[in-house]
C-alpha positions as a printed NumPy array, in Angstrom:
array([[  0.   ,   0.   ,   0.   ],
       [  1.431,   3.514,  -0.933],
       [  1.742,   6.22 ,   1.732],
       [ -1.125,   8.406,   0.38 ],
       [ -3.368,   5.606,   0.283],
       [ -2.473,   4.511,   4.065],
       [ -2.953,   8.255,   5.279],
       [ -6.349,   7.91 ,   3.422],
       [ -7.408,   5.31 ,   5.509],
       [ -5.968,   6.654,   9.022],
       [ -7.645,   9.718,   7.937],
       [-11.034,   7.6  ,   7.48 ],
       [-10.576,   5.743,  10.489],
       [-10.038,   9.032,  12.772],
       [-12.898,  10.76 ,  11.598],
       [-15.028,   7.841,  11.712],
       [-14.347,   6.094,  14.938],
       [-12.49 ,   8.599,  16.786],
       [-13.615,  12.193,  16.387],
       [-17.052,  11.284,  15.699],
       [-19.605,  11.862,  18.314],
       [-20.175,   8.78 ,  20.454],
       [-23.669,   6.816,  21.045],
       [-23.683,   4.912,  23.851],
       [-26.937,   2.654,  23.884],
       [-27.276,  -0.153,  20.96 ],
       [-28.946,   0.175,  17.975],
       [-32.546,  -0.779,  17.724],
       [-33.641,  -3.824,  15.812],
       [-35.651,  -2.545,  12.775],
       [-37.168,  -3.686,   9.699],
       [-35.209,  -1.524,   7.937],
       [-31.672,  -0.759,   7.932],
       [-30.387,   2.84 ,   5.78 ],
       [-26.649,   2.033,   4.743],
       [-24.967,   5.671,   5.263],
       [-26.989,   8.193,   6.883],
       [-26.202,  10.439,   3.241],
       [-29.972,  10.927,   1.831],
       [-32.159,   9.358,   4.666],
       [-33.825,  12.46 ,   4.715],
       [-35.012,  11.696,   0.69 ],
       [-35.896,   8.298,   1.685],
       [-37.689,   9.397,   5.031],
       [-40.995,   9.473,   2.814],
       [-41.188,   6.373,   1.923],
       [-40.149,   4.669,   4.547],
       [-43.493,   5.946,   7.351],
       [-44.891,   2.926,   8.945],
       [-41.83 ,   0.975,   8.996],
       [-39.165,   0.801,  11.924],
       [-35.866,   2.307,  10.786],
       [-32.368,   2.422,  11.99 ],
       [-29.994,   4.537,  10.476],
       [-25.891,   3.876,  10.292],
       [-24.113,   6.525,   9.547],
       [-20.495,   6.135,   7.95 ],
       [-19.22 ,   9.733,   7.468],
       [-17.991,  10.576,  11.115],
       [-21.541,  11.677,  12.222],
       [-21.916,   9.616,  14.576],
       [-19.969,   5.94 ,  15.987],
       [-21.939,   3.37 ,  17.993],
       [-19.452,   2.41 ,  20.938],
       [-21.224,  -1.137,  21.703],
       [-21.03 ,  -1.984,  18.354],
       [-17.463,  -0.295,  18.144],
       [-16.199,  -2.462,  20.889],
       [-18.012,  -6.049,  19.491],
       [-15.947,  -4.698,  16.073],
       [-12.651,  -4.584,  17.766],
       [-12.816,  -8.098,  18.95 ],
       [-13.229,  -9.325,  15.122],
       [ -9.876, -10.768,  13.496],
       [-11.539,  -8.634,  10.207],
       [-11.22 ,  -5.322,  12.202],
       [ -7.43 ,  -5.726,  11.997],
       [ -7.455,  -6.558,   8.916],
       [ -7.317,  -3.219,   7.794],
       [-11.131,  -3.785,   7.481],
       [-12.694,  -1.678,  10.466],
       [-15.709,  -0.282,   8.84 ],
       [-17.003,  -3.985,   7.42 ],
       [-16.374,  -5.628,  10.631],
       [-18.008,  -2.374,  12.498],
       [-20.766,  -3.025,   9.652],
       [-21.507,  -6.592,  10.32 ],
       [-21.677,  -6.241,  13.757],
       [-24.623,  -3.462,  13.536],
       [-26.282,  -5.565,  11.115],
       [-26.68 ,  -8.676,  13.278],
       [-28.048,  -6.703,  16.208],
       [-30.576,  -4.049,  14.289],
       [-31.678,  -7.478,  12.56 ],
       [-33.295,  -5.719,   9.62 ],
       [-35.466,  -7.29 ,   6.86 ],
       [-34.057,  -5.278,   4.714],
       [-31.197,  -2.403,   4.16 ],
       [-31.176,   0.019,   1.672],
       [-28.824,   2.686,   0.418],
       [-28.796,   6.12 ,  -1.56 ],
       [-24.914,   5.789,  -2.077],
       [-24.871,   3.667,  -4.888],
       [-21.124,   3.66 ,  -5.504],
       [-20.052,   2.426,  -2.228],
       [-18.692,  -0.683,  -2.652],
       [-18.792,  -1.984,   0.876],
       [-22.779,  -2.28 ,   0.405],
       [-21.975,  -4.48 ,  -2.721],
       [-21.291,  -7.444,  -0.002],
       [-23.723,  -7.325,   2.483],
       [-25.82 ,  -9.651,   0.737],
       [-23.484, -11.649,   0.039],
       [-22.553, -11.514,   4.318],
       [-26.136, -12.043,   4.848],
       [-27.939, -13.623,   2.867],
       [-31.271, -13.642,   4.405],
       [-31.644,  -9.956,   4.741],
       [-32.974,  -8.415,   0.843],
       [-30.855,  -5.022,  -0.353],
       [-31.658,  -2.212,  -2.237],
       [-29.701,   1.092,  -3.693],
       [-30.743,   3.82 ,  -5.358],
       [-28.684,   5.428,  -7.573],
       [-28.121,   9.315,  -6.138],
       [-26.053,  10.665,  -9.103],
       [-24.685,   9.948, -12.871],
       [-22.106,   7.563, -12.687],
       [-18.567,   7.605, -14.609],
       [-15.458,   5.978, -14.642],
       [-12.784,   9.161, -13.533],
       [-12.997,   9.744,  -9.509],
       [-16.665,   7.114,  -9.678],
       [-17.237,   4.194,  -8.656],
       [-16.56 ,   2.335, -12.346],
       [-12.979,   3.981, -12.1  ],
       [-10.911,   0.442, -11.369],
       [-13.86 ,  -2.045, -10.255],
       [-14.127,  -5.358, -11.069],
       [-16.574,  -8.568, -11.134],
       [-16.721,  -9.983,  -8.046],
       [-18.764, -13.054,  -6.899],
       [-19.193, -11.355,  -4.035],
       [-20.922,  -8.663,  -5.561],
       [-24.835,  -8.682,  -5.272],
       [-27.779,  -6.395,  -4.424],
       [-31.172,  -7.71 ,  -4.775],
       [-32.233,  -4.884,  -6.273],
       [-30.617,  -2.164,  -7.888],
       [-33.019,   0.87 ,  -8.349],
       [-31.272,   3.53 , -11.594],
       [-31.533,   6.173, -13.199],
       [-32.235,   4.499, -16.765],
       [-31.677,   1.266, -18.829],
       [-28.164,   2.309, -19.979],
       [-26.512,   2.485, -16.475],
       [-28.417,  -0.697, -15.248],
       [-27.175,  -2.81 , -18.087],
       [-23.314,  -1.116, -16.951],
       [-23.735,  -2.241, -13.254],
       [-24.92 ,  -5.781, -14.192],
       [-21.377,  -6.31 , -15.423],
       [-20.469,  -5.954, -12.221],
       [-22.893,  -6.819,  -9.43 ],
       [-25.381,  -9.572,  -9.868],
       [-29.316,  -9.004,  -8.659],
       [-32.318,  -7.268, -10.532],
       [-32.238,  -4.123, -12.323],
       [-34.83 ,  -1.997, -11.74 ],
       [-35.468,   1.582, -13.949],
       [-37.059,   4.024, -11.732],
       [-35.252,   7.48 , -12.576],
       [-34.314,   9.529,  -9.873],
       [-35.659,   9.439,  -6.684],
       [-35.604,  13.41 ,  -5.836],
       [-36.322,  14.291,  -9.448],
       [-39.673,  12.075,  -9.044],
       [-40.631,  13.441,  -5.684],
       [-41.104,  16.799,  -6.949],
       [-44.077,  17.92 ,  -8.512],
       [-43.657,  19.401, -12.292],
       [-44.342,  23.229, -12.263],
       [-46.213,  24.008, -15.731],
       [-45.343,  27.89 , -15.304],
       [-42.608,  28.899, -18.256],
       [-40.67 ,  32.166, -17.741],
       [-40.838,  33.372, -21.563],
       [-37.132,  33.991, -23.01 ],
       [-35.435,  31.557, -20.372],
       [-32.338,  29.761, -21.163],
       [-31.156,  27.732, -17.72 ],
       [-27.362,  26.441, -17.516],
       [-26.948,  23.821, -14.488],
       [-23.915,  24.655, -12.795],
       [-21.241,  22.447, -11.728],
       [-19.219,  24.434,  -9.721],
       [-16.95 ,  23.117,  -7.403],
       [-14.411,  25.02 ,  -4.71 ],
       [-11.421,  25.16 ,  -6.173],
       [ -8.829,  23.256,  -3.703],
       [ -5.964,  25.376,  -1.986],
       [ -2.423,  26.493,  -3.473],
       [ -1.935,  23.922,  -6.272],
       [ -3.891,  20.836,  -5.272],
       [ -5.391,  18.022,  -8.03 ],
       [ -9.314,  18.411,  -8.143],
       [ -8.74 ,  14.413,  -7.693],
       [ -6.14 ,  11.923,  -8.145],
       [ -6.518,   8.908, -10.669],
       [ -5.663,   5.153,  -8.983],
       [ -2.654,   5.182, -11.562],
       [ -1.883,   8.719,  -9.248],
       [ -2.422,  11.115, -12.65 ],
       [ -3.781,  14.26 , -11.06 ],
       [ -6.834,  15.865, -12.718],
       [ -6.848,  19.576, -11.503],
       [ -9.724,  21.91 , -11.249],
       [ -8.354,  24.418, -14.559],
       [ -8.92 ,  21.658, -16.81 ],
       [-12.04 ,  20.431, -15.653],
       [-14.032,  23.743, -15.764],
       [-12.358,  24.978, -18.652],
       [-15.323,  23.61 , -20.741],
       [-17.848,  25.696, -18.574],
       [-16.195,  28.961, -19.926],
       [-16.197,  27.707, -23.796],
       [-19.878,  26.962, -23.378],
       [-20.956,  29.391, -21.7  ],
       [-19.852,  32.35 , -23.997],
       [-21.346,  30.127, -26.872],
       [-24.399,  30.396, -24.893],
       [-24.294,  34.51 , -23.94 ],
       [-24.028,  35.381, -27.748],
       [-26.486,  32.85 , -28.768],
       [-29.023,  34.11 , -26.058],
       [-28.783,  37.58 , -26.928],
       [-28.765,  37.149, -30.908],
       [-32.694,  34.991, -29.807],
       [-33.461,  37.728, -27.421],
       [-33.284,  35.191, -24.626],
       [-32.305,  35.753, -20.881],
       [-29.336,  33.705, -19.674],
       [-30.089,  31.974, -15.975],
       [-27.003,  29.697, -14.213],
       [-28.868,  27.648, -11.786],
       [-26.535,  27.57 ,  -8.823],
       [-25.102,  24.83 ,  -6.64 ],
       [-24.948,  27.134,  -3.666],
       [-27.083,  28.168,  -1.088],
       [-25.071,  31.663,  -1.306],
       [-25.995,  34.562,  -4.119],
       [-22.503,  36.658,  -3.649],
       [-20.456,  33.64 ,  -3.427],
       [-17.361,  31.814,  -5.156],
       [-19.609,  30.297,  -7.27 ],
       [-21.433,  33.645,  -8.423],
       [-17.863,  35.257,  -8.829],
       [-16.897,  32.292, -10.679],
       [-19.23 ,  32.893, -13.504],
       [-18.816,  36.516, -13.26 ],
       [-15.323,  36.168, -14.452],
       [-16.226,  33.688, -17.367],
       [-19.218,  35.227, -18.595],
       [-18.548,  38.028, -21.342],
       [-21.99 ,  39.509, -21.2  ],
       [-23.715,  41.133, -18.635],
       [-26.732,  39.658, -19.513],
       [-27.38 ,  37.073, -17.254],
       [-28.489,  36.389, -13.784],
       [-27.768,  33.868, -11.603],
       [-29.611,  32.051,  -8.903],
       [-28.926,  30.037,  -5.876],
       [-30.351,  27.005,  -4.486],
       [-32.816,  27.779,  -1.616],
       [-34.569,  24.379,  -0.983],
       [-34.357,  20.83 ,  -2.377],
       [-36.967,  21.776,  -4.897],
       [-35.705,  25.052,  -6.032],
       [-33.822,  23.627,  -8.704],
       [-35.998,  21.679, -10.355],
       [-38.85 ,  24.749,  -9.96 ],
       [-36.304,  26.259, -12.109],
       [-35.756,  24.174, -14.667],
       [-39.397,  23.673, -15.209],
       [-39.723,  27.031, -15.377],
       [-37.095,  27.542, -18.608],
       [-37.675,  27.694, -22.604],
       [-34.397,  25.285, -22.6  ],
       [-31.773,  23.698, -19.96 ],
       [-28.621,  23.515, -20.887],
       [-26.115,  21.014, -19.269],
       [-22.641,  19.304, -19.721],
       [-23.073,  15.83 , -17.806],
       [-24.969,  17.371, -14.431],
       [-27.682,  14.556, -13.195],
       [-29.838,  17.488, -12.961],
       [-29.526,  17.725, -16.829],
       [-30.482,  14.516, -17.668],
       [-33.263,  14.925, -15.15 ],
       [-34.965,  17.522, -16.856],
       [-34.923,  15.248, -20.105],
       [-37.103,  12.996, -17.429],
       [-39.413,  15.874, -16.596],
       [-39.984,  16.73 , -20.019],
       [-37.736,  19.303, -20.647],
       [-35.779,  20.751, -23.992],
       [-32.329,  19.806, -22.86 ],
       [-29.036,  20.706, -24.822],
       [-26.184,  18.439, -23.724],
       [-23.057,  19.876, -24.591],
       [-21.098,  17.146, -23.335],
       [-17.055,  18.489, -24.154],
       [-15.67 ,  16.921, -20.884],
       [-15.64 ,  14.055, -22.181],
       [-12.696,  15.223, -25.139],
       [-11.349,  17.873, -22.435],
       [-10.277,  15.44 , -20.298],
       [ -9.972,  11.912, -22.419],
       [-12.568,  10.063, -20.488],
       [-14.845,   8.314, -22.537],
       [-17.362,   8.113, -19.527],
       [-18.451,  12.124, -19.561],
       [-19.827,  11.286, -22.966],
       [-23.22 ,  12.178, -23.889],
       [-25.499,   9.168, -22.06 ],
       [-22.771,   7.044, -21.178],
       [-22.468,   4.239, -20.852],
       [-25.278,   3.8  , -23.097],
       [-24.454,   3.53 , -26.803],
       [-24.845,   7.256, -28.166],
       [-23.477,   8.826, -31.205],
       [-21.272,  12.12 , -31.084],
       [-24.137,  14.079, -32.38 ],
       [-27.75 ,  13.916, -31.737],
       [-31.003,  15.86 , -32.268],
       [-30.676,  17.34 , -28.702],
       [-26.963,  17.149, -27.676],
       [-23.018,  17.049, -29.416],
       [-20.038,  15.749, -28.304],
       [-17.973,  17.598, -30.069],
       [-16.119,  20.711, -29.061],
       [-17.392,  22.817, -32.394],
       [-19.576,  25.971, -32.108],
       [-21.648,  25.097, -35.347],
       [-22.893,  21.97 , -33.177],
       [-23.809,  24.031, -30.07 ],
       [-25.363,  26.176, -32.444],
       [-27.585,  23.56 , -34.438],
       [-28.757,  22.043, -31.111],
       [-29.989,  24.986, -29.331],
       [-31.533,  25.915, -32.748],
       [-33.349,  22.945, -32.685],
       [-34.627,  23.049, -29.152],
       [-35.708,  26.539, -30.279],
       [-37.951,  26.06 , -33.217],
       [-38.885,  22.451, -32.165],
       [-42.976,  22.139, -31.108],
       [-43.969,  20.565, -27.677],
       [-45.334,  17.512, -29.626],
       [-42.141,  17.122, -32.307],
       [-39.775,  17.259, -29.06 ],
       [-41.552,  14.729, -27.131],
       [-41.443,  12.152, -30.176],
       [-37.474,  12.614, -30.075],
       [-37.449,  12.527, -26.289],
       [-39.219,   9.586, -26.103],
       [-36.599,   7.954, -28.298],
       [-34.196,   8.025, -25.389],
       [-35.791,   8.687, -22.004],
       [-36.109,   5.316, -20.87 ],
       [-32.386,   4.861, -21.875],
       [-31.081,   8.033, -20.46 ],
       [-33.502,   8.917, -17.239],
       [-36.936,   7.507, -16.661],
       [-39.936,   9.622, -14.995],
       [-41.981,   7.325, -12.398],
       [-44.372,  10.368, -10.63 ],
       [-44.64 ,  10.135,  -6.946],
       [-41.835,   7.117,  -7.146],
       [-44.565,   4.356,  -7.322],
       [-42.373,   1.72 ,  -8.159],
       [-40.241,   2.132,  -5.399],
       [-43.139,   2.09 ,  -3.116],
       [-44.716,  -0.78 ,  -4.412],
       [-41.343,  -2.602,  -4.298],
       [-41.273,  -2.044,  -0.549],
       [-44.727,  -2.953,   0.189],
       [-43.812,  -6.435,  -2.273],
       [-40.772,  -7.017,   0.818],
       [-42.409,  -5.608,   3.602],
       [-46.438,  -5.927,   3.918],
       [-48.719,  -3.773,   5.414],
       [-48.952,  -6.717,   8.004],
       [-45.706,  -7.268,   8.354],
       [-45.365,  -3.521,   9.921],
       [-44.873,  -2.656,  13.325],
       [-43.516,  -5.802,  14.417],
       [-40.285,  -4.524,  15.664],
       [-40.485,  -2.307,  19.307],
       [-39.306,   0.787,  18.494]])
């Protein structure tokens, strides 16, 4: 093991074990089980009726009776803490079931394997890729297998059966379905979905690649600023009114200045995030969304939306995986998005979208949606996929 990747994992074990607040009593048993605490709070609906213990896996919090029942397991010094710490709050929560929003956490890739009694489920939280994701260096494993893997569309389900064995299930995404399409359209609107990230102190990689090839934070926004100007003269040649729909909660913040100082034109606005919904209100509310390879991009291509995927990471940074709809099988060009880094493509998609009638777009939308990012209202599928594992009289029979 290299010295980076050992400091990573004193690093992990120190913030999850050691500075982490402590809690002192057991776990409860529970029906249900949620894998890393990261997006309980989107599953929270779904889940009313049921009992439900949560393990959390980021430092938020560390269990010390289960801690101490880890320690004693030969696995624990194995350089293996957080499985052995794992199994050990699995056998006394006892769940029926355990289910996870962090679908690129390989650790939950085994539990069913551990136990096989007890049914999984994840939900995919995010498009996937193979630089700094979860496809980035993993390999078939027999011990790979989730019972059921909820995604985003057909394209990335066929990808993960390569690799984990269990049913594929196309549900879209589970926030995007939650929220309730707004039919309001500000006239003129062109929305871009920003991407922005903090860029990392002095002279630090964005990431690092396994083979240790640094990818730094210059390089992998440098297709925001080619786009965007694209995007200022084309707005104000169509007399339309540039929006960046922000990451941030902040509206005079790095991400605002970031913009600022790639934007040519001074006619645009930008808006922050306010709620969970507040994006999505947004994009319903535009003529046309605009994207590179944001899961908020393809989500609007769920909801309906006239999307423009101007997907030039994918070139930028040689990584085959930022293409257009990857890893499903997509030309360069399509009606609706390019691949290629060449202003008369930018310009012949957003034309389209333009000019385009409701009914003519949703015949070419249909074409790929179910590929790309499926709409399921209300998430009735997942819903009905609990109540198929967990009956209405099966509830409640866990003390809480």
């Amino acid at each position: 093991m290299n010295l980076s990747r050992l400091k990573s994992k004193l690093r992990l074990f120190y913030n999850t074990f050691i500075a982490s607040p402590k809690q002192w009593r057991f776990p409860r048993k529970s029906e249900i089980l949620i894998y890393d605490a990261c997006g309980a709070e989107t599953m929270a609906p779904y889940l009313t009726g049921y009992s439900v213990e949560i393990l959390p896996l980021r430092g938020e919090l560390v269990n010390i009776p289960c801690l101490l029942r880890a320690i004693l397991k030969l696995s624990f010094w194995k350089i293996k803490p957080i499985q052995a710490y794992t199994e050990v709050f699995i056998k006394i929560v006892s769940p029926k079931l355990v289910i996870t929003f962090i679908d690129n956490n390989v650790g939950f890739y085994t539990i069913s394997n551990r136990f096989p009694d007890i049914k999984t489920i994840f939900l995919q939280n995010g498009t996937r890729g193979e630089k700094g994701d979860i496809f980035d260096g993993l390999i078939r494993s027999y011990d790979y297998h989730v019972d059921y893997m909820l995604v985003h569309g057909a394209a990335i389900g066929r990808h993960y059966s390569k690799y984990i064995s269990g049913e594929v299930i196309a549900i879209g995404s589970l926030k995007n379905n939650a929220s309730k399409k707004s039919s309001d359209i500000a006239v003129g609107a062109i929305v871009f979905i920003s991407q922005y990230h903090d860029k990392p102190e002095g002279n630090a990689p964005f990431w690092v690649e396994p083979d240790g090839t640094p990818v730094y934070w210059d390089n992998f926004f440098a297709v925001e600023s080619e786009v965007l100007n694209f995007l200022c003269r084309w707005c104000l040649e169509n007399r339309k009114l540039l929006r960046i729909c922000g990451r941030g909660l902040d509206n005079d913040g790095c991400e605002k200045r970031f913009y600022a100082a790639n934007l040519k034109s001074s006619e645009w606005e930008y808006i922050p995030r306010s709620d969970s919904n507040s994006s999505y209100k947004l994009v319903d509310e535009s003529e046309i969304v605009v994207f590179i390879d944001s899961t908020l991009g393809y989500e609007a291509i769920g909801r309906g939306k006239k999307a423009a995927g101007f997907s030039w990471r994918g070139a930028s940074l040689s990584c085959p995986s930022a293409r257009f709809g990857w890893p499903g099988d997509f030309p360069d060009n399509g009606p609706f998005w390019t691949n290629v880094a060449d202003e008369r493509q930018l310009r012949r998609v957003m034309d389209y979208l333009n000019t385009v009638s409701d009914e003519e777009w949703e015949k070419t939308r249909q074409l790929y949606a179910n590929e790309l990012m499926k709409f399921d209202a209300a998430n009735t599928h997942f819903t009905a996929l609990l109540d198929q594992l967990l009956p209405i009289s099966g509830k409640f029979n866990y003390a809480h």
